[in-house]
Each structure stands twice: as structure tokens, then as C-alpha cells.
KOLFIMAR-331743 format. One record per residue (C-alpha): x, y negated, z. Coordinates in steps of 0.05 Angstrom, whole numbers. Example, Ala and Ser with C-alpha at 12.3 -4.5 7.8 and 13.67 -1.06 7.14 Angstrom:
// KOLFIMAR-331743
+--------+--------+--------+
:     c1 :     c2 :     c3 :
+--------+--------+--------+
:    246 :     90 :    156 :
:    273 :     21 :    143 :
+--------+--------+--------+
//
This chain:
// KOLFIMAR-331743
+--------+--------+--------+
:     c1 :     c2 :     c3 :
+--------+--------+--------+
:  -3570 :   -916 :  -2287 :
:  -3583 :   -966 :  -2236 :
:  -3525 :  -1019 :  -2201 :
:  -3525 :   -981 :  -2140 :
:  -3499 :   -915 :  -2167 :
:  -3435 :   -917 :  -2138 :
:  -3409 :   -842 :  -2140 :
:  -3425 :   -807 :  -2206 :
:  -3416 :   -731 :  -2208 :
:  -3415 :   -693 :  -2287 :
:  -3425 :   -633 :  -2296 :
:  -3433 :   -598 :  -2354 :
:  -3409 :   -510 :  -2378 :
:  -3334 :   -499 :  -2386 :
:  -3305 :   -547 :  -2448 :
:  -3371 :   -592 :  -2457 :
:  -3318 :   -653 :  -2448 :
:  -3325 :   -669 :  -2373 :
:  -3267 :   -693 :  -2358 :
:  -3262 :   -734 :  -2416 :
:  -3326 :   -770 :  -2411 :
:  -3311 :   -776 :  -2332 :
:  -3249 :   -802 :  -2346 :
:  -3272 :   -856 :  -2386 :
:  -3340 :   -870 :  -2350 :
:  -3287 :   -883 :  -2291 :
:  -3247 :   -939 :  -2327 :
:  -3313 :   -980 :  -2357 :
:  -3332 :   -971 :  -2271 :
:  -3260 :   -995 :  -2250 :
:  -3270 :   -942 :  -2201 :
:  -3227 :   -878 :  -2183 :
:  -3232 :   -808 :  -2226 :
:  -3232 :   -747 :  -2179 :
:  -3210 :   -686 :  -2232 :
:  -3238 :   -630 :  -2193 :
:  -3198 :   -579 :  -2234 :
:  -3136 :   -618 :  -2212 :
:  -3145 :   -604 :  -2135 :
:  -3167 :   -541 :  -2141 :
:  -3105 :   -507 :  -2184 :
:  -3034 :   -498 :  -2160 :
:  -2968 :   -480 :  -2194 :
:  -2982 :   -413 :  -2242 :
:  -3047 :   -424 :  -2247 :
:  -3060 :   -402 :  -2170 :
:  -3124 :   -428 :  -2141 :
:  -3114 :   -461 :  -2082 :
:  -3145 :   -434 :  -2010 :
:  -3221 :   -452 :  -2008 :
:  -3206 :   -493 :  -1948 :
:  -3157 :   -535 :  -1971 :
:  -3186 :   -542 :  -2039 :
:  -3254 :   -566 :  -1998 :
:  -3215 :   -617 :  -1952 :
:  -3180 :   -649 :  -2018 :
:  -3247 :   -654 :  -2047 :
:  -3281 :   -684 :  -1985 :
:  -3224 :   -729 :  -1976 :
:  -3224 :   -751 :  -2049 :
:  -3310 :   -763 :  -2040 :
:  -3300 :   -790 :  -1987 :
:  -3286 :   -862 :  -2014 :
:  -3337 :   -921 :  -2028 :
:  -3341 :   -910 :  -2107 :
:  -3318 :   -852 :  -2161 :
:  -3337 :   -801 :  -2219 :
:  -3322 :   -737 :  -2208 :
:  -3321 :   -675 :  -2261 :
:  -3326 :   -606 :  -2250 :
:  -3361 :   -535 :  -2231 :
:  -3349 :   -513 :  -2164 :
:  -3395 :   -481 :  -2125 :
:  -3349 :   -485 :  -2061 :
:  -3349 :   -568 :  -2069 :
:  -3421 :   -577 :  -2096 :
:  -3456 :   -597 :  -2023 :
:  -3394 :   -641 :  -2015 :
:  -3402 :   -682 :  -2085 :
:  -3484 :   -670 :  -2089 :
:  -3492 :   -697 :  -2015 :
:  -3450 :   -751 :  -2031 :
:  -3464 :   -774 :  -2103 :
:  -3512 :   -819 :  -2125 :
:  -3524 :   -795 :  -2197 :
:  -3502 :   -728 :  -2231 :
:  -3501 :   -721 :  -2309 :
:  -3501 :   -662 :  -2335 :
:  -3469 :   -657 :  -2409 :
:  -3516 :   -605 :  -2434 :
:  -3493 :   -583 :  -2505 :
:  -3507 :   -527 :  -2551 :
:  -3461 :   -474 :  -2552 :
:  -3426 :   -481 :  -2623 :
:  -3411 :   -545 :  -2597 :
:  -3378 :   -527 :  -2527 :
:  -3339 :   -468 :  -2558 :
:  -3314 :   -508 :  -2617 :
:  -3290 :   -558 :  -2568 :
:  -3263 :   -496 :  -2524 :
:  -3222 :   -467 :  -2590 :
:  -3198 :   -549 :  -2607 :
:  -3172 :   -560 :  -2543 :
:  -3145 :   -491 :  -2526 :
:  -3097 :   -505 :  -2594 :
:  -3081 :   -562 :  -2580 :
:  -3054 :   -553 :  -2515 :
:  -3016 :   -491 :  -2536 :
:  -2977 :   -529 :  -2595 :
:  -2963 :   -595 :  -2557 :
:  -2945 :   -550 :  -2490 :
:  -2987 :   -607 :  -2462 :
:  -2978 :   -598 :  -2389 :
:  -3036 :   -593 :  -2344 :
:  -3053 :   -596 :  -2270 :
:  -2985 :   -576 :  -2228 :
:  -2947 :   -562 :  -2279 :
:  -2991 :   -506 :  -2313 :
:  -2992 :   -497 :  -2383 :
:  -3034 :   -457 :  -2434 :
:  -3014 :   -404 :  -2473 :
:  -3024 :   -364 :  -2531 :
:  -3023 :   -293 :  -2488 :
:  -3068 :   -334 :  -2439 :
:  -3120 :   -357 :  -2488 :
:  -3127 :   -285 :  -2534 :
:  -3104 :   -240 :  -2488 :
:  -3108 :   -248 :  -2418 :
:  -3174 :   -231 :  -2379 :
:  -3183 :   -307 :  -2347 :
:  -3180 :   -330 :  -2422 :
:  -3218 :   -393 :  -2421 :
:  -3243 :   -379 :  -2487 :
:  -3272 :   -314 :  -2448 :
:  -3294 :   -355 :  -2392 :
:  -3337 :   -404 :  -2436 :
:  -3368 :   -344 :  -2479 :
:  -3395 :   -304 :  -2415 :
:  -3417 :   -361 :  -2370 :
:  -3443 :   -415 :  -2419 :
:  -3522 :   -385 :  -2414 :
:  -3516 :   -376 :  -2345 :
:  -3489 :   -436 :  -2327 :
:  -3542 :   -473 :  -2372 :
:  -3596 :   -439 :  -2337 :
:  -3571 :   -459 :  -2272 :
:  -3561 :   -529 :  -2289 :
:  -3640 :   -531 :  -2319 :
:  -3660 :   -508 :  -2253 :
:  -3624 :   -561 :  -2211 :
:  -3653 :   -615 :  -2258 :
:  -3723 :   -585 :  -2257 :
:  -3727 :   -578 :  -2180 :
:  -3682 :   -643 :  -2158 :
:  -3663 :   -608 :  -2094 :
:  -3612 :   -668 :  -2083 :
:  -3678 :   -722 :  -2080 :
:  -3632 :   -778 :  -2065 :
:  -3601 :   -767 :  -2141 :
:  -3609 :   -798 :  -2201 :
:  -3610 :   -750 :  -2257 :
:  -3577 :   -768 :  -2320 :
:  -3577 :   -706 :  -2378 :
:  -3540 :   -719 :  -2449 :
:  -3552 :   -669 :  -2494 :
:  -3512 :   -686 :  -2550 :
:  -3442 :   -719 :  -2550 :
:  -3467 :   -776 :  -2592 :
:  -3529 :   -792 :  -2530 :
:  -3463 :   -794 :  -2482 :
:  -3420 :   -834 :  -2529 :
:  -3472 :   -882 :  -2534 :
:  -3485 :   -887 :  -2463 :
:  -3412 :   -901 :  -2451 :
:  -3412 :   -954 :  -2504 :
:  -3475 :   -995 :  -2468 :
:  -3432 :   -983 :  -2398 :
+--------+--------+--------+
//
């Protein structure tokens, strides 16, 4: 990527490690990390009105430089208009879903608390129909398909298009940042 990418948008299915490699591709860039998952959950895991979660996104875009992570249909003309590069972390499924399973666990032992003040949960990851071990089984193909589309057509022209398809090809990347 080019000096003049200024506002970095990742994308990626449920659990490819987003926020993670957003998070750090922010700090090498010195530049602000805009968690999408953060503005759009409340307290007990309650989405927040579409038009609020929109005007914390556009507000967030809004400045000069970030990297922003996350699947939102509702924000994606926001972040897509606004961007300057989108990288999509496009890994194979065993991958994804052992990083889903890993992370889920994790949280649940270390009651690692999340975005205002939610939490995973045992019942929540095995039991409850939002399980995001459920989520990441039924919309990974889907998901993929859509992303190969956007990347195929460019619809966003002004983009640069960045695709990883192996965590090793974004590790590396972030090591030459």
C-alpha cells in the first residue's frame, strides 16, 4: 500500500482476526482504531439503534486517518466511501473456526470483558441461537462469496485492494509496515 492510504478498512468473516490485525496495523500507523463491534453493541449484548450506531460510525470516519474492522452492512457506504484501502483477511474455514472455538474459550475462562460490559458465556456460545460459533458456521461461505465479488468488481474505484489469504501473508505485511 501506497503513503497516501490514510483510512484503512478490514474486513474479513466472523473470527478471521480483524480486530487484532486492525488493532495492530493502527499502532505501526500511529493512527486511531475504530472497533466497529464496539459502537455498535450496548449493555446485554443489545444492538444499538441503526441510527445512532451509523452517526458513531460516521463520526468516528470522519477524522483525517484510521483502520477500521468490521461487517456491517448498515456502515459499509460510510467506511467504503471514505476509506482509502480495504483488506480483506480471507482465510480458509478450519482456520476462522479454530480461531472462533480459541477465542470463544478463552473469553469464557478469563470472563474477559468485552464491548460495554458484555461478556461471553458458556450458555451463549453452545446454547443460545446468536452463538457466535453458530454465526461463523452459517455465514462464513456466504460472506466469502460476497467479499470475492466486491474484490472482483471494485465498485469502490477510488480503493486500493489489499487481500491476505493466510495469517502468515498478513503477519508479514505487518512486519514490513
Amino acid at each position: 500500500m501506497t503513503q497516501e492510504v490514510q483510512r484503512i478498512l478490514v474486513i474479513g468473516t466472523s473470527c478471521s482476526g480483524k480486530t487484532s490485525f486492525a488493532h495492530s496495523l493502527s499502532k505501526i500507523l500511529q493512527c486511531p482504531h475504530i472497533e466497529l463491534d464496539a459502537l455498535h453493541w450496548g449493555p446485554n449484548w443489545t444492538p444499538r439503534p441503526a441510527e445512532e450506531f451509523r452517526a458513531l460510525t460516521e463520526q468516528a470516519a470522519s477524522q483525517e486517518r484510521w483502520v477500521s474492522d468490521g461487517n456491517y452492512p448498515l456502515t459499509r457506504d460510510l467506511l467504503m466511501s471514505r476509506a482509502t484501502a480495504v483488506v480483506w483477511l480471507n482465510y480458509a474455514f478450519p482456520i476462522v473456526f479454530g480461531r472462533a472455538l480459541c477465542r470463544t474459550f478463552t473469553r469464557i475462562i478469563t470472563r474477559e470483558e468485552l464491548y460495554s460490559g458484555n461478556r461471553e458465556s458458556l450458555r451463549m456460545a453452545l446454547f443460545d441461537r446468536e452463538s457466535i460459533l453458530w454465526w461463523v458456521i452459517s455465514t462464513y461461505r456466504g460472506r466469502r462469496k460476497r467479499y470475492r465479488e466486491l474484490f472482483d468488481k471494485k465498485p469502490f474505484g477510488h480503493l486500493t485492494y489489499v487481500e491476505f489469504c493466510t495469517p502468515a501473508e498478513a503477519e508479514q505485511f505487518l512486519i514490513r509496515k
